[in-house]
C-alpha positions as CSV (number, residue, x, y, z in Angstrom):
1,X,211.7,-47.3,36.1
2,X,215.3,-46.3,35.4
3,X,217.5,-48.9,33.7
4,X,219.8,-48.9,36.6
5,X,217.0,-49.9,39.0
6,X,216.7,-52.6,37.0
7,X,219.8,-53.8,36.8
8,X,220.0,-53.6,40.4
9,X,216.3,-55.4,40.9
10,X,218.1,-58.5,38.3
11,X,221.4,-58.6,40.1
12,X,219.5,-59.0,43.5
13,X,216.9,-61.6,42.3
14,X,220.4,-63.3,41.0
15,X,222.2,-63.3,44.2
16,X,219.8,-64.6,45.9
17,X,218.9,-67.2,43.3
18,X,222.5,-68.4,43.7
19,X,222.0,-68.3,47.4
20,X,219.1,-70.4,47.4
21,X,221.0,-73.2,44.3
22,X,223.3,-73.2,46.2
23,X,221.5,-74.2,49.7
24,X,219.8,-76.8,47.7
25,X,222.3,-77.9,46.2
26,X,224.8,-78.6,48.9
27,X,223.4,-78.1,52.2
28,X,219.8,-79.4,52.4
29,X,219.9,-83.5,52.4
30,X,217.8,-84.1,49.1
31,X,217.3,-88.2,47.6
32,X,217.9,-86.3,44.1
33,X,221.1,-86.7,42.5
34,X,220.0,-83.9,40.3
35,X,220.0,-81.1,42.7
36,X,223.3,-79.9,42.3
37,X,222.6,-79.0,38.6
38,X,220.9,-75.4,40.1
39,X,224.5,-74.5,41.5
40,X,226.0,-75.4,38.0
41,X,223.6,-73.8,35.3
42,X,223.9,-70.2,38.0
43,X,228.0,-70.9,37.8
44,X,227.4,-70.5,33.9
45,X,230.0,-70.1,31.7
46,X,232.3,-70.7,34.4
47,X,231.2,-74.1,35.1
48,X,230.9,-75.1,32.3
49,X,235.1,-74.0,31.4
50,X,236.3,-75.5,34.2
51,X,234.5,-78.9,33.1
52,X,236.0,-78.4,29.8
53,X,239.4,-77.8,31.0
54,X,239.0,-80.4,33.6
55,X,239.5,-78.3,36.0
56,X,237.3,-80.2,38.9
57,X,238.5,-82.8,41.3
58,X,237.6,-86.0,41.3
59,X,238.8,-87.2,44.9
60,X,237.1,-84.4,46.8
61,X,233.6,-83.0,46.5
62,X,234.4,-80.0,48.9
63,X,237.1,-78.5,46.2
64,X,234.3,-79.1,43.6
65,X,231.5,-76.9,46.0
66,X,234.2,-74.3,46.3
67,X,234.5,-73.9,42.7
68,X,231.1,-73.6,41.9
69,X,230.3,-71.1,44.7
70,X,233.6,-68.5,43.3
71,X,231.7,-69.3,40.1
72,X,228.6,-68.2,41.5
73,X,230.0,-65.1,43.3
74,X,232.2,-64.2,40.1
75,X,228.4,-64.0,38.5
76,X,226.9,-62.2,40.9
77,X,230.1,-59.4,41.5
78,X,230.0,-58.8,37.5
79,X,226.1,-58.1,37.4
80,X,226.6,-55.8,40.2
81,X,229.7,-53.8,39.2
82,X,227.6,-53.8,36.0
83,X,224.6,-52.4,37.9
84,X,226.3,-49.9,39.8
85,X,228.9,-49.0,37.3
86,X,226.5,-48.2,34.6
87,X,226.9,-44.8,33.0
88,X,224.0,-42.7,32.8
89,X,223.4,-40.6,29.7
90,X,224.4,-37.1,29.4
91,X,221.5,-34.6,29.4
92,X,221.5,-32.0,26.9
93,X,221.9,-28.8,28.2
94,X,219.4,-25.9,27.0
């Protein structure tokens, strides 16, 4: 298998990773109050910068689901401009 197939297989098995955290997370009705940590760990480093900034608000959840998901998507567009982007190596001409 060709390393860009493989970038492309990873960058699809995360999109729909986030997809699914972020279903879980935020749209199924779960008891745990844990749930929402899927969403955050996929939103990774981002999440984790805007909670060191403070950059999430405290009055309104929906801002906070918002962030995360640009997070999220902000992951997911970099592994696949990364994927599709990636140069592939010059043959050598004989």
């Amino acid at each position: 298998m060709k390393l860009r197939s493989i970038l492309r297989v990873l960058a699809g098995m995360y999109t729909l990773a986030g997809i699914g955290a972020l279903i879980i997370g935020f749209v199924l009705p779960w008891d745990d109050p844990l749930a929402a940590v899927y969403p955050l760990l996929l939103g990774a480093p981002w999440t984790f910068l805007l909670s060191a900034v403070d950059g999430y608000a405290e009055e309104s959840p929906v801002i906070n689901i918002i962030l995360i998901t640009g997070a999220i998507t902000l992951n997911a567009a970099l592994l696949w401009w990364w994927a599709l982007t990636r140069r592939r190596p010059a043959e050598d001409p004989k």
